[in-house]
N, C-alpha and C positions, 0 to 999 in steps of 0.2 A: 537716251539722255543727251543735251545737247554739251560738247565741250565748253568746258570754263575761259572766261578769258582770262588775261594777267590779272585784271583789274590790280587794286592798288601794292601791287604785293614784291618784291625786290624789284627794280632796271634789270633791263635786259644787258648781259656784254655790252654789245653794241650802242647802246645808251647810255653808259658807265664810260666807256670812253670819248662818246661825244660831249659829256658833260664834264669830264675831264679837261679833256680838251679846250672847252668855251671857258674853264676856268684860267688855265693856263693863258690863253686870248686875254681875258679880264687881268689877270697879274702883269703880262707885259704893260697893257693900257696903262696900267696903275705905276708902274715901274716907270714908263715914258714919260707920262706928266707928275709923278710927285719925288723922282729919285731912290734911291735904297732907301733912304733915313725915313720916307714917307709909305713906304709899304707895308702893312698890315693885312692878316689873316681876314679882320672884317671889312674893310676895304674890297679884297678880292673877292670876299663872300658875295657883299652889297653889289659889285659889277656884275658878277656872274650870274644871281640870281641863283644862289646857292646857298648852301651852310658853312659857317667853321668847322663843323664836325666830319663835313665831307670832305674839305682840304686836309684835315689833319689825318682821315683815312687813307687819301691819295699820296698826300707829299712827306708824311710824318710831322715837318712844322716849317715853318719861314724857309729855313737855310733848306731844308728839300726842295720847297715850290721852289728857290731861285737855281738850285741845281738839276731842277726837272726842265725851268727855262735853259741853262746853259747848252742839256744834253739834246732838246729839240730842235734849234737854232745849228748845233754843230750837224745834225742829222741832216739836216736840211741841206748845208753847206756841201758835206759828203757824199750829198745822192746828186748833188748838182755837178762835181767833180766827176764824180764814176761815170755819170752820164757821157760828158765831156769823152773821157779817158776810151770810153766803152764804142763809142760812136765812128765810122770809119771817116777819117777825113785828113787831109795833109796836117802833119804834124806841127803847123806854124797857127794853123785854125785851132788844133786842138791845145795849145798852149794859152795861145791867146784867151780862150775860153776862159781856162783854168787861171788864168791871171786875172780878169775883170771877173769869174765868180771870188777870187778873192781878196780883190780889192774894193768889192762891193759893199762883203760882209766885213771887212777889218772898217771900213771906217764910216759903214750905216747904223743909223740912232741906236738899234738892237745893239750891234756886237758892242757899241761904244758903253751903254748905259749895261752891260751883263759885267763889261770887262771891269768897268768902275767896280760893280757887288764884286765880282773875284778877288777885286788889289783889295778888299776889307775880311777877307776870311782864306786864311792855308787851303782850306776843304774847297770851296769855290773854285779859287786856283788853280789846283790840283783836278778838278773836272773839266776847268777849262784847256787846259793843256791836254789829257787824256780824251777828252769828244773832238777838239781840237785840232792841235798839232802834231801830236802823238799820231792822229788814227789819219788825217790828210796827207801829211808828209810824208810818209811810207806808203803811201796808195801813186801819188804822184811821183815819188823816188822809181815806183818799180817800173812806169811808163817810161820816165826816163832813161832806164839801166834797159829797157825793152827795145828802146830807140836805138842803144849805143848798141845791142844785140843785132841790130838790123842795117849796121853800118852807117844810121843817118845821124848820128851825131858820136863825139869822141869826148868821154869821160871820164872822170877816174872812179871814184866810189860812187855810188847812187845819190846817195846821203848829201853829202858834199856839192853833186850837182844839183839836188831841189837846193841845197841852203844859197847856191848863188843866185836859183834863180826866184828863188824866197827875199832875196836879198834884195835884184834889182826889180819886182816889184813892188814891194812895199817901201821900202827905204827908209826914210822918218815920217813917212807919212803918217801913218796908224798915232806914236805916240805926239805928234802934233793935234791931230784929233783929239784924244783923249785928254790935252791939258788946255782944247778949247778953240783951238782952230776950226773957221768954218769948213765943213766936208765939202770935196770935190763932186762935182756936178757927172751926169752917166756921160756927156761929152768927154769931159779931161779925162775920168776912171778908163775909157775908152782907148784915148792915147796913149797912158801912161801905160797900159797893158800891151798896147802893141811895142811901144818903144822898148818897153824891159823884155821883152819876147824878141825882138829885131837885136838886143845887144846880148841877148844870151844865146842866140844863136851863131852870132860871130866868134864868140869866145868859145863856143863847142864845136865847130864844124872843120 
């Protein structure tokens, strides 16, 4: 007898998460051109080429799909740093990296329009910081405390050293973005990355 195929009968895994996925796709879209106040379940359904009943299986409701966007974007950001951190190369390149991947994402449409949904809910918040700052700044603290292990820079706590050099990257930029300033172009993000890399190394060495 010949074997059966799926025909119409559950997604497979691997089709459960691509269609996840294109949803998540479809929610940012929708989150980019209509803002939080304009995002709705059927909205994301109608882009995705999905159901409400499937979002509500994946994300639980609204405030999940926007915390399922917060935690992929931070994923993203994370794998882009370890990259960075993991890769062998003179500690001025690997900073540098680590500075223009995060000056990329603090004040690109994404993190700008996520971080807006976070300042409207505790829970948001709270994801953002924990996919966030929480799980990056102890990942690049420990390069750093690695660094000062290896004689090439002189620091005191780990902690203390990402936070100045959390510091002279970002500065007020981020929250200039967020109340409306135009974002810097990958030329400036560029500089700015090298410059706070070139004054944080004077201050550590």
């Amino acid at each position: 007898m010949a074997a059966r195929g799926h025909g119409r009968g559950r997604p497979r895994v691997g089709e459960q998460a691509a269609r996840r996925e294109a949803a998540l796709d479809a929610a940012l879209g929708e989150l980019l051109e209509r803002g939080v106040a304009g995002l709705t379940m059927q909205g994301v359904a109608t882009r995705a080429g999905s159901s409400k009943e499937s979002l509500y299986a994946w994300f639980g409701n609204r405030q999940g799909l926007l915390a399922a966007l917060i935690e992929r974007q931070a994923e993203q950001v994370n794998a882009a740093v370890a990259t960075a951190i993991e890769r062998p190369a003179d500690p001025r390149v690997t900073l540098t990296a680590i500075a223009r991947n995060l000056l990329t994402l603090l004040v690109g449409d994404v993190s700008v329009v996520l971080n807006r949904a976070a300042m409207t809910s505790p829970e948001l918040a709270e994801s953002v910081l924990r996919h966030g700052r929480h799980t990056t700044g102890p990942m690049v603290a420990a390069f750093l405390e690695r660094l000062a292990d290896e004689g090439l820079l002189s620091i005191g706590p780990a902690e203390e050293a990402f936070q100045l050099l959390y510091g002279l990257i970002v500065r007020d930029l981020q929250i200039r973005v967020l109340l409306g300033e135009p974002a810097p172009g990958e030329a400036q993000i560029r500089d700015d990355a090298e410059t706070a890399v070139e004054r944080f190394l004077t201050l550590t060495r």
